[in-house]
Structures are given as C-alpha cells and as structure tokens.
PyMOL Python script that loads the backbone (N, CA, C, O; Angstrom):
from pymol import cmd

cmd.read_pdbstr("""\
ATOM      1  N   UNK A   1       1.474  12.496   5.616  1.00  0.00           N
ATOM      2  CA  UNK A   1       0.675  13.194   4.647  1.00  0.00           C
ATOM      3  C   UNK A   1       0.844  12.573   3.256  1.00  0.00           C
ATOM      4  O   UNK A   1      -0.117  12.533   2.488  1.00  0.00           O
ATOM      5  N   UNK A   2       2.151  12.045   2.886  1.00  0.00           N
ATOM      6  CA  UNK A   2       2.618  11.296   1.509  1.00  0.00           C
ATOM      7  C   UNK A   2       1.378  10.384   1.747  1.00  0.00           C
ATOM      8  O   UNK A   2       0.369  10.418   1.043  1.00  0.00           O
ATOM      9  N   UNK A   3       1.562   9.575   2.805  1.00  0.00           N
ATOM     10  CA  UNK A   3       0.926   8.396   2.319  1.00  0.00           C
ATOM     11  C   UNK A   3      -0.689   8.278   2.889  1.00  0.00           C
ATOM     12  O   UNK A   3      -1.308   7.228   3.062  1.00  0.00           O
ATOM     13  N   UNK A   4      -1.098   9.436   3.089  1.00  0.00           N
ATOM     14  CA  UNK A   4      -2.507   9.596   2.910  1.00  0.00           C
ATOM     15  C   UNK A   4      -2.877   9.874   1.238  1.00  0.00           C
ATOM     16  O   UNK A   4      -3.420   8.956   0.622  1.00  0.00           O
ATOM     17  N   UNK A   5      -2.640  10.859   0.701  1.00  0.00           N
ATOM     18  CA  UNK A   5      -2.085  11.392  -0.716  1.00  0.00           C
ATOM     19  C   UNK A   5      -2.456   9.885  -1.331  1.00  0.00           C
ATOM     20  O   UNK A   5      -3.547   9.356  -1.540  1.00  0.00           O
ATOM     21  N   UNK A   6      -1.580   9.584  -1.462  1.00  0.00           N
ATOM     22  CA  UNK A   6      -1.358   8.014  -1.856  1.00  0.00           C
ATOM     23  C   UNK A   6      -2.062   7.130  -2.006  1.00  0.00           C
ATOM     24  O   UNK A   6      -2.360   6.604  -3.078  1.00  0.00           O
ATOM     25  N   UNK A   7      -2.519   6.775  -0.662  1.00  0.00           N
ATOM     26  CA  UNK A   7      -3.917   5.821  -0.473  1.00  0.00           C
ATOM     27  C   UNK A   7      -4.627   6.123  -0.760  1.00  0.00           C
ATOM     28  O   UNK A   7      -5.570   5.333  -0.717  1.00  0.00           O
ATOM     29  N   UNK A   8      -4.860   7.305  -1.239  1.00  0.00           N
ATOM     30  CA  UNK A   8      -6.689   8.459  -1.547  1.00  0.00           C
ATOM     31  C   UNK A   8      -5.961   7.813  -3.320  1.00  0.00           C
ATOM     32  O   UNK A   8      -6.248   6.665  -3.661  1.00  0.00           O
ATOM     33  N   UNK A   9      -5.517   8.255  -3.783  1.00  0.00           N
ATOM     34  CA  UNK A   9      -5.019   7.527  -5.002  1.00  0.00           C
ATOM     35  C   UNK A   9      -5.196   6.693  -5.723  1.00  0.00           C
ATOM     36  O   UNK A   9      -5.495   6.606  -6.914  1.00  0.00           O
ATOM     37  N   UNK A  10      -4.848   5.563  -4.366  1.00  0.00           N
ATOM     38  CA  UNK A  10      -5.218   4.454  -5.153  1.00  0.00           C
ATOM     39  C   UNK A  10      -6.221   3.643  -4.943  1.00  0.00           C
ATOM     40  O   UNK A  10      -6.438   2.628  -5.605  1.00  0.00           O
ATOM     41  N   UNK A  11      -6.953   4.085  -3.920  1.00  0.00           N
ATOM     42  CA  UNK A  11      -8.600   3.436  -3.616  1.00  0.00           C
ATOM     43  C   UNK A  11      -8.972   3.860  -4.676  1.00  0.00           C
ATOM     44  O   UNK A  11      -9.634   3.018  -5.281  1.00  0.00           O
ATOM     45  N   UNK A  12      -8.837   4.935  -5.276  1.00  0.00           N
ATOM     46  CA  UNK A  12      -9.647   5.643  -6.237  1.00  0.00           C
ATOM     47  C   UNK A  12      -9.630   4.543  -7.601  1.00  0.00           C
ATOM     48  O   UNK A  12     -10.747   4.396  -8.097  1.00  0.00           O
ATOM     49  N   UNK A  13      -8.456   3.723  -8.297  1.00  0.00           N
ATOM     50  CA  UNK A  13      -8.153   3.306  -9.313  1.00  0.00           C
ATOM     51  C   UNK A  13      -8.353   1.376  -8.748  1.00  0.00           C
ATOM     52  O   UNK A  13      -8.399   0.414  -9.514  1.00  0.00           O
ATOM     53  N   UNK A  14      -8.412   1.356  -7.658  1.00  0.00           N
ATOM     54  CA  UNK A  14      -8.003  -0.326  -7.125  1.00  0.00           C
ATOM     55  C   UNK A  14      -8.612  -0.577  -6.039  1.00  0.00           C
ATOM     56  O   UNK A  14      -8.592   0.202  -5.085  1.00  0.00           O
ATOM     57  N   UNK A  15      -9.338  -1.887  -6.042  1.00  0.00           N
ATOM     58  CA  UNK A  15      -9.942  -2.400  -4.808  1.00  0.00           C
ATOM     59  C   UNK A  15      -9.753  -3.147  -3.683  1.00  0.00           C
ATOM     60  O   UNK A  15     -10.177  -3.102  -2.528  1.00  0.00           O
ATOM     61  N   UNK A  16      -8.710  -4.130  -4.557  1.00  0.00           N
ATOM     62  CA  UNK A  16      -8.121  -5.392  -4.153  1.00  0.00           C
ATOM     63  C   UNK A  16      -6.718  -4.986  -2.957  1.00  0.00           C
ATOM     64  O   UNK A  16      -5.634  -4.671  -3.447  1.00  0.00           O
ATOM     65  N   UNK A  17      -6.829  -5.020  -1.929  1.00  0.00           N
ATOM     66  CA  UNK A  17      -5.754  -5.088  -1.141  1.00  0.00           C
ATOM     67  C   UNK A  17      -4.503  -5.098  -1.575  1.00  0.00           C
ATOM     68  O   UNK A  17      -3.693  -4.265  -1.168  1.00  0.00           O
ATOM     69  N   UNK A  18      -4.070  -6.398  -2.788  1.00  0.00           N
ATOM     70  CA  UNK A  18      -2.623  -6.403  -2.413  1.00  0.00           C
ATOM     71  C   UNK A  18      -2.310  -4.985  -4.004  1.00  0.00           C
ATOM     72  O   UNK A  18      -1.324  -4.316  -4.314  1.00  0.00           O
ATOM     73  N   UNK A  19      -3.339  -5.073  -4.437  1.00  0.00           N
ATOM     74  CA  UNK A  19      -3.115  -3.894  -5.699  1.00  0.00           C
ATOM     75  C   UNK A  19      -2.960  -2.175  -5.362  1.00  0.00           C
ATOM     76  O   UNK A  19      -2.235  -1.293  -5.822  1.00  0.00           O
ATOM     77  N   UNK A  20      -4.103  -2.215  -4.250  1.00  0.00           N
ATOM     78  CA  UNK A  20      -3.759  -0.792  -3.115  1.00  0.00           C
ATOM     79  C   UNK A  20      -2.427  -0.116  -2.528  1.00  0.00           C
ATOM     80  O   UNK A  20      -1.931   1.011  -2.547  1.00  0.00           O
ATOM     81  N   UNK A  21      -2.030  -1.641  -1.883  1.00  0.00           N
ATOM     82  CA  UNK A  21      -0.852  -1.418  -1.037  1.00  0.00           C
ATOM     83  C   UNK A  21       0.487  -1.414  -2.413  1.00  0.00           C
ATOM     84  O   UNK A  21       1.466  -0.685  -2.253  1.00  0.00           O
ATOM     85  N   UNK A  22       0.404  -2.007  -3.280  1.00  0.00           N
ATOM     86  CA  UNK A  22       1.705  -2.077  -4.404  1.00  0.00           C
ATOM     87  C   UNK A  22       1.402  -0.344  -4.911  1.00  0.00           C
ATOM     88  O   UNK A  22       2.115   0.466  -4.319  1.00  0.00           O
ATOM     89  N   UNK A  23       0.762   0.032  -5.578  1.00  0.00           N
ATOM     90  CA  UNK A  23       0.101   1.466  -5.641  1.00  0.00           C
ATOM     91  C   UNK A  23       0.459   2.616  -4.956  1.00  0.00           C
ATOM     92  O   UNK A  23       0.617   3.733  -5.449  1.00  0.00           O
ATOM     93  N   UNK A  24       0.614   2.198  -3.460  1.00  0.00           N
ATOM     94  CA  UNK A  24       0.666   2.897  -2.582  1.00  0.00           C
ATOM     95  C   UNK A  24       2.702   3.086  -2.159  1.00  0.00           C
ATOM     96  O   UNK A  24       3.321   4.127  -1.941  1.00  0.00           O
ATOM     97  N   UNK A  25       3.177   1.770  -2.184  1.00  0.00           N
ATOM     98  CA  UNK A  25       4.206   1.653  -2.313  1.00  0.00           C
ATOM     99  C   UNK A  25       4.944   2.768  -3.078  1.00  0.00           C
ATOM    100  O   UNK A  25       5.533   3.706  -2.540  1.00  0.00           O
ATOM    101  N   UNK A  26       4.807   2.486  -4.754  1.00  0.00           N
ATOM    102  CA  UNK A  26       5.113   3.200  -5.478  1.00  0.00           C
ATOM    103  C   UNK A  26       4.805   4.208  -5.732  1.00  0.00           C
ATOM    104  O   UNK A  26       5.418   4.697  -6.681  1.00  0.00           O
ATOM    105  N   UNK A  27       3.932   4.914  -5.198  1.00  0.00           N
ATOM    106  CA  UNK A  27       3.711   6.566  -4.823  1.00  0.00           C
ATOM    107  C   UNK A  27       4.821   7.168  -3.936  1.00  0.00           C
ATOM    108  O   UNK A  27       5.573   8.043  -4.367  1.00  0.00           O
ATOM    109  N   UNK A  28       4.896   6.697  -2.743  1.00  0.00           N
ATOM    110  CA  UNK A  28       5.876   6.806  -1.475  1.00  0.00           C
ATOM    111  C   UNK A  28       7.234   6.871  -1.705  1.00  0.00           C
ATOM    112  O   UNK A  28       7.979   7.809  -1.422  1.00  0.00           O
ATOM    113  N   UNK A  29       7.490   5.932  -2.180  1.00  0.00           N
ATOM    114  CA  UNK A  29       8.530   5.829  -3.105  1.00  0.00           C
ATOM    115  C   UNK A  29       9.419   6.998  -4.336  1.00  0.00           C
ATOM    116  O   UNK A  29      10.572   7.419  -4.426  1.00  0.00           O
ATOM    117  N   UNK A  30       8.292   7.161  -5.039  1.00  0.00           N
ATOM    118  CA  UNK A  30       8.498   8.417  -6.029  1.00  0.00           C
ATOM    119  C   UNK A  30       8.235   9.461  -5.348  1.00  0.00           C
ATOM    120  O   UNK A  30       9.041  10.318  -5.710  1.00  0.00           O
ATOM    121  N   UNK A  31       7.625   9.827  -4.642  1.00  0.00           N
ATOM    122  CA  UNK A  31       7.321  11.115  -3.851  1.00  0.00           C
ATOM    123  C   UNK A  31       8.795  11.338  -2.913  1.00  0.00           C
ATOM    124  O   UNK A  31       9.202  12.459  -2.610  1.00  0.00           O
ATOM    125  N   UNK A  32       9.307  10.398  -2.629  1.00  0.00           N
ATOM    126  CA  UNK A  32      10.427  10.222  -1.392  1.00  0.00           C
ATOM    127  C   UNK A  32      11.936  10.138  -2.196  1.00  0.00           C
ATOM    128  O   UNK A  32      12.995   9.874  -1.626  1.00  0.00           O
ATOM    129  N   UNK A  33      11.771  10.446  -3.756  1.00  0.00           N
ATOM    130  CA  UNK A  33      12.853  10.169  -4.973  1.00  0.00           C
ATOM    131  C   UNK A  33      13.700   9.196  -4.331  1.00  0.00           C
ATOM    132  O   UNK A  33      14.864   9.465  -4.036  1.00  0.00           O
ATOM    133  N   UNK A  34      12.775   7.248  -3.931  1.00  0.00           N
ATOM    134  CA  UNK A  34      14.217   6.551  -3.500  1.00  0.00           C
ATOM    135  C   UNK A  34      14.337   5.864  -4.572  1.00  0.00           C
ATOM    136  O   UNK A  34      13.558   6.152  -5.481  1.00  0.00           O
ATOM    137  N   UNK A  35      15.150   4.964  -4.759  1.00  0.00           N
ATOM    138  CA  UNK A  35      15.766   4.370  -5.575  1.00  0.00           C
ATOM    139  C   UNK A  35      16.160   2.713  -5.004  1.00  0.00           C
ATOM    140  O   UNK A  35      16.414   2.727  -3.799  1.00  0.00           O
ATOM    141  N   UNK A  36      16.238   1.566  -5.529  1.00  0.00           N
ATOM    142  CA  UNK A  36      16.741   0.640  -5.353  1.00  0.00           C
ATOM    143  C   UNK A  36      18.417   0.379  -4.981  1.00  0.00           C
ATOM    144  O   UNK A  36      18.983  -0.651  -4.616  1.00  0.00           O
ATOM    145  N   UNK A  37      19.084   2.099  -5.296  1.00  0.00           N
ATOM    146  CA  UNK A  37      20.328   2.034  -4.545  1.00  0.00           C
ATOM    147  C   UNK A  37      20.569   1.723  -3.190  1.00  0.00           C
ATOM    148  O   UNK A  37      19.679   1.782  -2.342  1.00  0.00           O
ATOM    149  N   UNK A  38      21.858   1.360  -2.922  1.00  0.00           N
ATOM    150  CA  UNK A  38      22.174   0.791  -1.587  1.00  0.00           C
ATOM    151  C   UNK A  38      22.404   2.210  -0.827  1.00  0.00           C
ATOM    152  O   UNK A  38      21.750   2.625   0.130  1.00  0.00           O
ATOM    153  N   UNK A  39      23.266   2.722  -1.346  1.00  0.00           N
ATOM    154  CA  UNK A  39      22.828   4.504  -0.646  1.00  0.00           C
ATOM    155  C   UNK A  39      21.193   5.654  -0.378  1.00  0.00           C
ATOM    156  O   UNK A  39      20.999   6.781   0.078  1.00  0.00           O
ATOM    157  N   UNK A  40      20.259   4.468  -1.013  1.00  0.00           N
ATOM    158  CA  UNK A  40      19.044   5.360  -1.153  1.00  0.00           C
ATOM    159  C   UNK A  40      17.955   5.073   0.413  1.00  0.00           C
ATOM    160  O   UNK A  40      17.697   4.073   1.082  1.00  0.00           O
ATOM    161  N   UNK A  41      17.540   6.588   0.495  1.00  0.00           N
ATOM    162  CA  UNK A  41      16.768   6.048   2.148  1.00  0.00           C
ATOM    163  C   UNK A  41      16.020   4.998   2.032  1.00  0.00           C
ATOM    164  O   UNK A  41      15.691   4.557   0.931  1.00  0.00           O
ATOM    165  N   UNK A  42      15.543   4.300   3.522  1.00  0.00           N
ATOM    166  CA  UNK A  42      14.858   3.263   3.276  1.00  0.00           C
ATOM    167  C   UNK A  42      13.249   3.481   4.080  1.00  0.00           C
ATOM    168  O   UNK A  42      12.618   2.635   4.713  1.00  0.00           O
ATOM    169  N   UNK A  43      12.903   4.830   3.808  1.00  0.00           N
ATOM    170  CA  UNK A  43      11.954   5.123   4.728  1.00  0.00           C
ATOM    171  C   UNK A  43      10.694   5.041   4.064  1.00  0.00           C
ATOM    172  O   UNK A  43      10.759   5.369   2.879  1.00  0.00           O
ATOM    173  N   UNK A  44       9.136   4.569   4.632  1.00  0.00           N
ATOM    174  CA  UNK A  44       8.456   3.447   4.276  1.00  0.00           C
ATOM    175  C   UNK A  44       6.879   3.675   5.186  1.00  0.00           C
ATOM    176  O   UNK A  44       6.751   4.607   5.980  1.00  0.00           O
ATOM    177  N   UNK A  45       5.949   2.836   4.958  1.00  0.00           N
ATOM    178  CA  UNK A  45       4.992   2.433   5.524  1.00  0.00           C
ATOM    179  C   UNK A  45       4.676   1.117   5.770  1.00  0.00           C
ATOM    180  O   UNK A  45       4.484   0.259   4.908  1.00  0.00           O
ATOM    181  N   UNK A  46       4.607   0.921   7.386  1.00  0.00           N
ATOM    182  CA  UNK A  46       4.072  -0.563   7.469  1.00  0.00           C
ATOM    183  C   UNK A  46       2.718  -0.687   8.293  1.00  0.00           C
ATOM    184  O   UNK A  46       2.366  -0.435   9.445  1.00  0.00           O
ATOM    185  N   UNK A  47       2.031  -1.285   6.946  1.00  0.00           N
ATOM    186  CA  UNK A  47       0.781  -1.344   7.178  1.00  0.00           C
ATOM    187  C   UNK A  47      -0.172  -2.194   6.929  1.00  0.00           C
ATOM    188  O   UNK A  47       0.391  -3.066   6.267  1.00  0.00           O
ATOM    189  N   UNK A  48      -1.546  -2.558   7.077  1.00  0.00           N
ATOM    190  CA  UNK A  48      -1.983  -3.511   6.510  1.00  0.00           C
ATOM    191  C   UNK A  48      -3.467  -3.089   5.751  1.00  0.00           C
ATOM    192  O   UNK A  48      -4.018  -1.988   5.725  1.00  0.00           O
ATOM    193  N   UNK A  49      -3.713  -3.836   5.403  1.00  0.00           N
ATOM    194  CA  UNK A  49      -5.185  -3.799   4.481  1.00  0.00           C
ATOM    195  C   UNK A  49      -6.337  -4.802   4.332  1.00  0.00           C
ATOM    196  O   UNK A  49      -6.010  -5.902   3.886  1.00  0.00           O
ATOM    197  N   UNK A  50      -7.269  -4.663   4.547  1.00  0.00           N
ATOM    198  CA  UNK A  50      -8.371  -6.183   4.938  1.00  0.00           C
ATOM    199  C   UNK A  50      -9.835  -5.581   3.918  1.00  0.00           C
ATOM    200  O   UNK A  50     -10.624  -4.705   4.272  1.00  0.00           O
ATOM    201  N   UNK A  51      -9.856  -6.215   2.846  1.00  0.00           N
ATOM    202  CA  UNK A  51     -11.183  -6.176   2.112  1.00  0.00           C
ATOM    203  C   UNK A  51     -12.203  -7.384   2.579  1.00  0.00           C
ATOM    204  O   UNK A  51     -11.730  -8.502   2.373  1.00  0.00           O
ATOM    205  N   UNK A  52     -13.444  -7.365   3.139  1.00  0.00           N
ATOM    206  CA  UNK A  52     -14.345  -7.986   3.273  1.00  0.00           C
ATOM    207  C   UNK A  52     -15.588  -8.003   2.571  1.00  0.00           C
ATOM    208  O   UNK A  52     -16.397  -7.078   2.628  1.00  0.00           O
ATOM    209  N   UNK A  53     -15.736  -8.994   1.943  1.00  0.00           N
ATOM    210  CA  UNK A  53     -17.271  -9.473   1.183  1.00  0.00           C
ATOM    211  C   UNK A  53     -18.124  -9.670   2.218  1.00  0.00           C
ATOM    212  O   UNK A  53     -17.878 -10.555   3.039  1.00  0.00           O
ATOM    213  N   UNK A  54     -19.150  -8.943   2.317  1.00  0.00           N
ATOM    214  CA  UNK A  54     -20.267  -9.504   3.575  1.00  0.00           C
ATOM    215  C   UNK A  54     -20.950 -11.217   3.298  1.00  0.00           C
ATOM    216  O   UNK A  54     -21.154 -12.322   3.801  1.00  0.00           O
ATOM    217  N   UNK A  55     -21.131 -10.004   1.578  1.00  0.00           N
ATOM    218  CA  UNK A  55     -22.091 -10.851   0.513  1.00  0.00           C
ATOM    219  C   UNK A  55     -21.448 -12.518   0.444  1.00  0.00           C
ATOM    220  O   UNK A  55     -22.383 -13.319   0.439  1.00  0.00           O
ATOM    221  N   UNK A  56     -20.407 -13.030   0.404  1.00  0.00           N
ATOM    222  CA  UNK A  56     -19.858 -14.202  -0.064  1.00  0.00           C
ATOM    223  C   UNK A  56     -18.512 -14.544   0.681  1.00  0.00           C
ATOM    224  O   UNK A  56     -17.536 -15.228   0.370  1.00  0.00           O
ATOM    225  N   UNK A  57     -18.924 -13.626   2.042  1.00  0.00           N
ATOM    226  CA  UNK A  57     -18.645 -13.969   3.308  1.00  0.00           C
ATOM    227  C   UNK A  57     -17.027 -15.058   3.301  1.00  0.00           C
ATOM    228  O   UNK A  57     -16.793 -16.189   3.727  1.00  0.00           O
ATOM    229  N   UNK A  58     -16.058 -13.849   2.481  1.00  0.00           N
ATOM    230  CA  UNK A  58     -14.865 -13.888   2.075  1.00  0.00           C
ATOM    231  C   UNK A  58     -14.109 -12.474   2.813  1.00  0.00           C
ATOM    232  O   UNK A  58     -14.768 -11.460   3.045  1.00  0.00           O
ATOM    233  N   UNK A  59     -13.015 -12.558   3.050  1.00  0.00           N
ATOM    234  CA  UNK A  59     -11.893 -11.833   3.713  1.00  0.00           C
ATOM    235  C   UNK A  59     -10.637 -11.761   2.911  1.00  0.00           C
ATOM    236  O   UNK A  59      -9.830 -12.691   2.922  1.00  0.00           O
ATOM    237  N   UNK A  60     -10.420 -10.440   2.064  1.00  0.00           N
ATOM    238  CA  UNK A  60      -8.686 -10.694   1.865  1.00  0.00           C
ATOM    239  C   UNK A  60      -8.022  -9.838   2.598  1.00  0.00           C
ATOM    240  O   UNK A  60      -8.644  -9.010   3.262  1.00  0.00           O
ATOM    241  N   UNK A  61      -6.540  -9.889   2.610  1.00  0.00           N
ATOM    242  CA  UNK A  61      -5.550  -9.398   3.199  1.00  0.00           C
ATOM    243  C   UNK A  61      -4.122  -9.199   2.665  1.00  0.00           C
ATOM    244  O   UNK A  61      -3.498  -9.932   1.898  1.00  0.00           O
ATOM    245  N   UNK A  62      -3.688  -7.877   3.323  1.00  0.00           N
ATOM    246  CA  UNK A  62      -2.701  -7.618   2.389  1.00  0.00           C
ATOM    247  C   UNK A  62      -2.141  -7.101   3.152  1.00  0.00           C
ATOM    248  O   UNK A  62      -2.753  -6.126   3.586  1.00  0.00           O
ATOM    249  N   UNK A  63      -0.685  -7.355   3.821  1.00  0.00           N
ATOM    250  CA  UNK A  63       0.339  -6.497   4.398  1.00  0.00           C
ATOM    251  C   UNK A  63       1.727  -6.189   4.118  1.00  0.00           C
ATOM    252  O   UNK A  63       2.485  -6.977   3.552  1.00  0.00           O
ATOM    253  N   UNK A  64       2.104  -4.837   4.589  1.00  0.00           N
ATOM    254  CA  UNK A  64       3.520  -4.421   4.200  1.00  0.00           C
ATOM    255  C   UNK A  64       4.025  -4.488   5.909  1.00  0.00           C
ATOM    256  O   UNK A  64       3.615  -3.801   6.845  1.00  0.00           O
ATOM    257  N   UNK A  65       5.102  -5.627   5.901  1.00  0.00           N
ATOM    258  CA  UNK A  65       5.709  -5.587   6.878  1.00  0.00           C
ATOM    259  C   UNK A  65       4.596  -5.825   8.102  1.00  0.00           C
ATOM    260  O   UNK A  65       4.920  -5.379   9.203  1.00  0.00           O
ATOM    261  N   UNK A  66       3.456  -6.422   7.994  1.00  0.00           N
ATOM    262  CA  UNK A  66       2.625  -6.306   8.709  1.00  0.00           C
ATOM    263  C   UNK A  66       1.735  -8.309   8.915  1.00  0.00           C
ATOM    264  O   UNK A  66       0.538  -8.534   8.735  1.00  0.00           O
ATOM    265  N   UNK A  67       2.380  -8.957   9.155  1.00  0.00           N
ATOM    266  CA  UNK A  67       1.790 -10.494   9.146  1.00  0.00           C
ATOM    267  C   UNK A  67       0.565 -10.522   9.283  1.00  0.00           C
ATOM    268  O   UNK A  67       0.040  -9.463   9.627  1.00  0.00           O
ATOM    269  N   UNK A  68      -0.188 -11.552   9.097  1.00  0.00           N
ATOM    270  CA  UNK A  68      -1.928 -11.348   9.443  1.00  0.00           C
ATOM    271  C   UNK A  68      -1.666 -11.931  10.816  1.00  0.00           C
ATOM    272  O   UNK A  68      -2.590 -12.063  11.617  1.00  0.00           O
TER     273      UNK A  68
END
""", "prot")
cmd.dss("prot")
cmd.show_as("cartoon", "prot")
cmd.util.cbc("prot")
cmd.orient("prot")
C-alpha cells in the first residue's frame, strides 16, 4: 500500500523512469522511518519501470534491483 501511495506521487510530479523510481525510493523509505544505519531495516521494492515514445520510437528503463 506504501508503495502504491508513492508511485501515485510521483507519476504525478515526474515522467522519466529513473526520476519515478528515485521518488519512489525516498517515499518508502521515509514512510518506513529507515535510515542509512547499519541497525536500520532493509525492507524495499524491487521493481522496474519502462517509458516508451511511440512517436520517436525510443524506450527508457529504469530498475531497482531489477536488470533489463
């Protein structure tokens, strides 16, 4: 549910794949109060993201933990 929340978020402000998923990150993140501590959970989304231009018949891609 966080990271629906999240993604509704940041489609709203960002188009670009890898700007979505960083967005999205840091929602999850703050919602989940972790921290870059070594004691802090490490619980997460791995996922990916694919924007397609029909028009100029271009593809980007963007994954968390997710290879193309």
């Amino acid at each position: 549910m966080i990271s629906s929340e999240k993604l509704t978020d940041a489609l709203q402000e960002w188009d670009q794949p890898n700007e979505i998923l960083t967005v999205l990150n840091r929602g999850v993140k703050k919602s989940l109060n972790q921290t870059d501590k070594e004691d802090s959970t490490r619980d997460g989304l791995d996922t990916a993201l694919c924007s397609v231009d029909i028009k100029n018949r271009a593809a980007l891609y963007s994954g968390a933990n997710r290879p193309i």
